[in-house]
N, C-alpha and C positions, 0 to 999 in steps of 0.2 A: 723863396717865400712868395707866394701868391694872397695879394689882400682883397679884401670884401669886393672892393669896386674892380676888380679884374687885373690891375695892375700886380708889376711880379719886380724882387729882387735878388739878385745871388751873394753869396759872401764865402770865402774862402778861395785856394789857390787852383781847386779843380784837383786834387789828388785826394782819393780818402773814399770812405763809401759816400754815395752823393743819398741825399734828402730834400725833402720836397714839403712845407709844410702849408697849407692852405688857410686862411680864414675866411670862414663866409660869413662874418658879420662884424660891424660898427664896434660891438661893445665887448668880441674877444679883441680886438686890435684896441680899445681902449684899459682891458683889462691886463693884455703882456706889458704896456707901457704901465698901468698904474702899481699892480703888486703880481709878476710873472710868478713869484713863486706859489701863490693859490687860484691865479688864474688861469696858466698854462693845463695844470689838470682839471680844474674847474670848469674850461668850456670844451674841452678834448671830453669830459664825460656826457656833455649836453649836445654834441653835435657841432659845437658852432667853431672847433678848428679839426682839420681832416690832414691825415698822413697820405699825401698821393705817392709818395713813393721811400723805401723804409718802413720803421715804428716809433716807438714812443723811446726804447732804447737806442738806438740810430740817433734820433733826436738830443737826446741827453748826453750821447757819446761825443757828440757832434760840438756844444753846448759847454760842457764842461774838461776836453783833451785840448785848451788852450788856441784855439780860434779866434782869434782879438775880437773879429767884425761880433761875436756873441758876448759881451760883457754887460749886456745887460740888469743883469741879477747884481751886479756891483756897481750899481748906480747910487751918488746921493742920498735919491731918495727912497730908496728901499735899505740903505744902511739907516737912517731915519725911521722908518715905519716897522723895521727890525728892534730899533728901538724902545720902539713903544711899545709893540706884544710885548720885550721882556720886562719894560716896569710894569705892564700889567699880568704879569705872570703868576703870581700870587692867588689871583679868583679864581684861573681859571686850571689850578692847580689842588686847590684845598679840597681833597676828596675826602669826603665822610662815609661812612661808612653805606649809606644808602645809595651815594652818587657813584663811590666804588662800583657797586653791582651792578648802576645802569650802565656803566659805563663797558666795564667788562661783556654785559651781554648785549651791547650794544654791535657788537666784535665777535666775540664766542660763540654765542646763540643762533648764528645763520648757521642753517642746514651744513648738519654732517655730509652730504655728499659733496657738498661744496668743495670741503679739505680734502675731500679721499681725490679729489680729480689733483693735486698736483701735491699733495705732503706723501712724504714715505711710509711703508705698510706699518710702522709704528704711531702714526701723527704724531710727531716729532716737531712742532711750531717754532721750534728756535734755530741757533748755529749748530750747525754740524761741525763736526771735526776732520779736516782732509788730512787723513797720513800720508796720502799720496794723490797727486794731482788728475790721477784716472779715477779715483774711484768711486765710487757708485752713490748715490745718495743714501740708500738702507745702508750700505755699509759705514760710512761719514758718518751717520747719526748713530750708528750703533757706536762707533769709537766715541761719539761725543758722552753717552754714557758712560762709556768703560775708563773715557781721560775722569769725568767728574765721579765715580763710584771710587777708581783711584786718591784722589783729592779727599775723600772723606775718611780715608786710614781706617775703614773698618777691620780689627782686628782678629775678630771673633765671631759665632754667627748670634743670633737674637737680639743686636741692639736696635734701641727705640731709634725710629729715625721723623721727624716732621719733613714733609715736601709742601713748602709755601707756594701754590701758587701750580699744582699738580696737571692742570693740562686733562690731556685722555690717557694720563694714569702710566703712560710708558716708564717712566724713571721709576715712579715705586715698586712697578710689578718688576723691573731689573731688578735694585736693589732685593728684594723680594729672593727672586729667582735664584740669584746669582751668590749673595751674602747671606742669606737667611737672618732678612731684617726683619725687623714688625716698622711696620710703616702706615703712617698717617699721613693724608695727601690735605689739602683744603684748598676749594676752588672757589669762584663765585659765577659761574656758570654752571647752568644749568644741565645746558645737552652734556658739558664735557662729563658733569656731575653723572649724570646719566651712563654714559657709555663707560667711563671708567670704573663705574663700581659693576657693569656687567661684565668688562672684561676680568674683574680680577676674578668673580664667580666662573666666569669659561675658566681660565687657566688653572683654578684650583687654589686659591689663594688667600679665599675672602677671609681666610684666618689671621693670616698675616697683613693683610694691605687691607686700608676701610679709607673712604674718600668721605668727607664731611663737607656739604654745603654752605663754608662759612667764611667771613672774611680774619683774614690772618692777627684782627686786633684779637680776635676773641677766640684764637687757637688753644685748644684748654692742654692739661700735663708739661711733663717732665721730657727729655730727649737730650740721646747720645749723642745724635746728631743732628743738623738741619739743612735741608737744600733747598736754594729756590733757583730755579731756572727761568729766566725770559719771563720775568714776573715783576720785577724791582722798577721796568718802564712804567708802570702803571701805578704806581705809587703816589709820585707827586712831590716834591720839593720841600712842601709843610710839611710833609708825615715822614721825612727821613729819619730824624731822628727818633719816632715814635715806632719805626719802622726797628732799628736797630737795639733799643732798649727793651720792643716785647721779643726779638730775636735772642736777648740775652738773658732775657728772665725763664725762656724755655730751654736755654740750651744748659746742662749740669754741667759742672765746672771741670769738666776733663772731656769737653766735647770740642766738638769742631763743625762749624756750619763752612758749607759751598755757594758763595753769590753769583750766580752766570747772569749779566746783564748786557745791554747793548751799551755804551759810551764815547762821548765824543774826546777829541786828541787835542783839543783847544781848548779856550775858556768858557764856563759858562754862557748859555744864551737862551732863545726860547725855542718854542715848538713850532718846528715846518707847519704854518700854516690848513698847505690843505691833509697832510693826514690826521692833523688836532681834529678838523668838521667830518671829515668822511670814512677815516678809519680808526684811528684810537683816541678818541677825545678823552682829555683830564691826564693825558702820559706826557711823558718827559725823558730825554734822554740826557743822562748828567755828564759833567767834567768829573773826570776822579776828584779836583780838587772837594766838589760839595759832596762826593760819597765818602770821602776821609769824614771831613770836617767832623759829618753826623757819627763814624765810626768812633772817631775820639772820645764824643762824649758818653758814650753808649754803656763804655765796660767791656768791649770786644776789643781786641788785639788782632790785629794784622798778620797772621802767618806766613800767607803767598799771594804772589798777584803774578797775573801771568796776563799778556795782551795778546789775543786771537787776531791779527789782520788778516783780512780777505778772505777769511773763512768764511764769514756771515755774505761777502760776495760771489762766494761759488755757490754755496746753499740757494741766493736766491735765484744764482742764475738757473739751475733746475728749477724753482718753485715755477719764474718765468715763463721757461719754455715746455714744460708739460701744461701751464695753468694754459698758453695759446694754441698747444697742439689738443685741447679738450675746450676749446672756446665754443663751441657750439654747444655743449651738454652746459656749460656755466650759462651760457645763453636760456638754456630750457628751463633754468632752473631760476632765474631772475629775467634779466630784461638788458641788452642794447647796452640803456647808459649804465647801470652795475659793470658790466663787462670791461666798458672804456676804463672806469674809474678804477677800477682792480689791474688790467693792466698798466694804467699810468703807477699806482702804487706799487708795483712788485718792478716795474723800470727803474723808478726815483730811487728806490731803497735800497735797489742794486746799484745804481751811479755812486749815491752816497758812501757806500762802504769798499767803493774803488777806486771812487776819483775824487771822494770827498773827505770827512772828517771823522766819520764815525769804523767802529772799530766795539769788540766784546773785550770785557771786564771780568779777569773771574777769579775772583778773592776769596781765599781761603782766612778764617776767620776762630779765633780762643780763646779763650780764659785764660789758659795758662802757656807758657809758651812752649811748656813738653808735651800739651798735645800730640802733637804733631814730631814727626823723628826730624832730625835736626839737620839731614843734607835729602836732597830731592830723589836719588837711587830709590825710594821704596816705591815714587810713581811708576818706573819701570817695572820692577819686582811685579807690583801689584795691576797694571793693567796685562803684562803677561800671562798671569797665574787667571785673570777674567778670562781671556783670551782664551785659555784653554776649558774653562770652566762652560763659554755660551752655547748653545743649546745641548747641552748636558743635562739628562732629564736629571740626574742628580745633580745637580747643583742645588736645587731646593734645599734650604732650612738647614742649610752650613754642612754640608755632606765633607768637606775639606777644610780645612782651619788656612784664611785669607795671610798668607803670609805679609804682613804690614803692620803690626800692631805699632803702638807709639810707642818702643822703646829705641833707644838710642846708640 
């Protein structure tokens, strides 16, 4: 580590990948000691600490694989000032419907070619699903569909399905595709809004799949089904349970909703600082304990819960190293410090889900408890019988009757 005034120190035992980290200024070295966790990205995106040798992954790796000489972040006084964002966590959590939206397209709204330089040819924004530790990112994310369309025990083809929280429209036009659903997406982005109701017109589809402009309080009808994927972060802590009761008033009482969310393996706490200001402000990442809690009182029953480790860390480690092997074209498209600060995010998010706490959630969710068949053999059955079913031009509009129905 080399500081402002030229002076340098080493720490570790000389074995490992080595790094190099520089500060050229008074007030990033006043900022690692005050709060490292919003300052270390915070001045890597302004210029004023530089990687002369490694990256910002190196760094993290470095940081967080047990290096004593790096225990900084478990200091006193940032177990204190940790503190404090989470009694204050309540303000800056209370999303209403209006703050939802900025919020959302505060994130969403940056230029589509933004996502095509490092998401799969689906834009797929969430966890993939690794069957196997080679495999490819389109194909990861296609299983990640085919695990969660599995999960929804569609038995038949034409049921109603709602997708909370719809993206660019990839999970409905599967579902779509693949079950001959009718499906309703709701986003509150705009671009996504955009491209997802022109892809389902390409595909042939706008019969079945319709994307609505709106926030999920005010999701109108009835549904067999409900899925939200990589949505439930942006919620917010107040509106859980407001979250869970409109998910139960839409869902008819022989339905089954899918929650893929991200979550942490410990208690309760607040939000990483610098992704709260520079990438997802008003999100929150939960302990299962407060997604039960709100589940309890909701009226929704618990069917399955299943914990994704490491999956959300190979996912990002692609999003990583295509979003740096296309860093020049992210460059033409923004500016220098945007660049920094998207690499320091897709590093953090990847250390977090490998060396840290967090880890995806994905709760299967009824009314009744025969929803759903009563031993797990029909996920296999049923992501099988997909399997054979994807790019099948018939598949469309239930060409084959989905062997998984909810009998027992």
């Amino acid at each position: 580590m080399t500081f402002s005034d030229g002076r340098s120190m080493t720490a570790g035992d000389g074995t490992g990948k080595p790094v190099h980290i520089r500060l050229n200024s008074k007030r990033a070295e006043r900022g690692l000691v005050f709060d490292p966790a919003f300052y270390l990205g915070h001045y890597y995106g302004t210029g004023d600490i530089d990687l002369v040798q490694g990256d910002m992954y190196d760094l993290l790796e470095t940081v967080f694989t047990g290096n004593p000489d790096f225990k900084y972040y478990d200091s006193r006084w940032n177990r204190l000032l940790d503190r404090a964002r989470y009694l204050m966590r309540w303000l800056r959590e209370r999303n209403g419907i209006r703050r939802s939206r900025n919020n959302v397209q505060h994130h969403y709204d940056l230029t589509g070619a933004l996502y095509d330089l490092f998401l799969d040819e689906d834009k797929q924004y969430s966890c993939a699903y690794f069957e196997d530790p080679e495999q490819s990112l389109d194909d990861a994310q296609l299983a990640k569909k085919r695990h969660i369309a599995a999960k929804l025990a569609m038995g038949r083809p034409g049921l109603s399905v709602l997708d909370i929280g719809s993206g660019w429209g990839g999970m409905a036009l599967y579902l779509a595709r693949n079950l001959g659903a009718q499906v309703t997406g709701v986003t509150l982005s705009n671009e996504q809004h955009a491209v997802s109701s022109q892809r389902a017109r390409d595909a042939g589809l706008e019969q079945e799949v319709s994307f609505l402009l709106e926030d999920y309080r005010n999701a109108p009808g009835s549904y067999d089904r409900i899925v939200s994927v990589g949505m439930f972060e942006h919620v917010g802590r107040p509106n859980y349970l407001t979250f869970f009761r409109k998910a139960a008033s839409l869902l008819k009482r022989d339905g089954v909703m899918l929650l893929h969310t991200i979550g942490r393996t410990d208690a309760p706490a607040t939000n990483n600082p610098f992704i709260e200001k520079y990438i997802f402000p008003g999100g929150y990442i939960p302990a299962l304990s407060e997604v039960m809690r709100a589940i309890e009182k909701s009226g929704l029953g618990v069917t399955d819960i299943e914990i994704l480790r490491l999956h959300y860390a190979e996912t990002l480690r692609h999003w990583r190293e295509r979003f740096m092997a296309r860093r020049d074209q992210a460059k033409a498209l923004y500016d220098e410090r945007f660049c920094r600060i998207w690499e320091f995010y897709l590093a953090a998010s990847e250390s977090a889900f490998r060396w840290q706490n967090l880890v995806v959630f994905q709760l299967q969710l009824a009314h009744q408890q025969e929803a759903v068949p009563l031993t797990r053999d029909y996920l296999e059955r049923g992501e099988g019988c997909l399997k054979a079913r994807e790019g099948d031009g018939k598949a469309r509009a239930g060409a084959r009757k989905f062997p998984q129905e909810a009998s027992i």
